[in-house]
C-alpha positions as CSV (number, residue, x, y, z in Angstrom):
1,X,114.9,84.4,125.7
2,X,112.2,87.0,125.4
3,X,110.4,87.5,122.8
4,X,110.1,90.9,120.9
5,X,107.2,92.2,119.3
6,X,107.4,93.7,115.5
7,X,106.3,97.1,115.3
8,X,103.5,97.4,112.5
9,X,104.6,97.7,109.2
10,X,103.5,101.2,107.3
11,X,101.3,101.2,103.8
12,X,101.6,103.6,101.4
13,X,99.6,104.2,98.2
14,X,100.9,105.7,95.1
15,X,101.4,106.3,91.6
16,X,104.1,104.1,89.7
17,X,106.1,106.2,87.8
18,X,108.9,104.2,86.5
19,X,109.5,100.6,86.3
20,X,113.0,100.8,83.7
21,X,115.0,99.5,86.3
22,X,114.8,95.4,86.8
23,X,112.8,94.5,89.8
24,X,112.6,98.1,91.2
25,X,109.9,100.6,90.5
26,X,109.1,104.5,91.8
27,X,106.0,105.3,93.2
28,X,104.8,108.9,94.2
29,X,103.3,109.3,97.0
30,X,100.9,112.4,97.3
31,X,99.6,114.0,101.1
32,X,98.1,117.2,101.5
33,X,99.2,119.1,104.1
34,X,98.0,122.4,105.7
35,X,99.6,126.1,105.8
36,X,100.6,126.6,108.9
37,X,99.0,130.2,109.1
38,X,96.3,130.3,106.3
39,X,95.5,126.6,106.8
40,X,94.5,126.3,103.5
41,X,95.8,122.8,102.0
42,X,98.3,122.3,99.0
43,X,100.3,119.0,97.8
44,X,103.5,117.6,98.9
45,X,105.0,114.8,96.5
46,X,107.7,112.5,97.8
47,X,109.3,109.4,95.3
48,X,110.1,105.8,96.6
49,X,112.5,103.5,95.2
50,X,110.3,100.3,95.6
51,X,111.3,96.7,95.3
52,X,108.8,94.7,92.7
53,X,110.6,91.4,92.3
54,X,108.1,89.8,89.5
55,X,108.0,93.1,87.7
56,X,104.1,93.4,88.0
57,X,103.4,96.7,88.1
58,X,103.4,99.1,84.9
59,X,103.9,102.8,85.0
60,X,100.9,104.6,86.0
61,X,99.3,101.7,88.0
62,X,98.1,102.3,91.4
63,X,99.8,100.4,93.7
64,X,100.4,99.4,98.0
65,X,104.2,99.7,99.2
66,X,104.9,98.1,102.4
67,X,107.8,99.0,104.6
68,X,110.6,96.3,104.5
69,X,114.0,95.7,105.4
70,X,116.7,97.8,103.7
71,X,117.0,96.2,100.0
72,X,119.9,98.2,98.9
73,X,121.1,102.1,99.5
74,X,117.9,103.8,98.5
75,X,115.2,101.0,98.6
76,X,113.3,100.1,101.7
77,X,110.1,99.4,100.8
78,X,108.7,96.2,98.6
79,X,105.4,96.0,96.2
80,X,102.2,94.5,98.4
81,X,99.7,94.4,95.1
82,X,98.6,96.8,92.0
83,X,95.2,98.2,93.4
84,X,94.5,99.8,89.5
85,X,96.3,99.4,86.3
86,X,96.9,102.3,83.6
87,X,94.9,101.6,80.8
């Protein structure tokens, strides 16, 4: 049987901004992207149901998401580490 390579995994970085729910936090996730005419750039926000299974991270930590397995519906993505934590 052959064997087949993973494709790499994507990193995210982002703000936590809720951790109510047990063992599931949300992170935004901030890019800036360029008009398409006036190429000057503004912010796009997206929000990420993340799984945190030791409940580490507190709102307003900064924090690495990794891409995972589907964990239920809405959550495919799983705390690596808190980078910062909200003082």
């Amino acid at each position: 049987m052959a064997t087949v390579e993973r494709t790499p995994r994507k990193f995210k970085i982002g703000m936590v901004l809720s951790n109510k729910a047990e063992k599931t936090i949300t992170v935004k996730i901030e890019r800036r992207v360029p008009h398409k005419l006036y190429q000057k750039y503004f912010k796009r926000s997206k929000k990420f149901l993340v799984h945190d299974p030791e409940n580490n991270a507190g709102e307003g930590d900064l924090v690495k998401i990794m891409e995972c397995r589907p964990i239920s519906k809405n959550k495919s993505w799983r705390l690596v580490e808190v980078l910062e934590r909200a003082e």
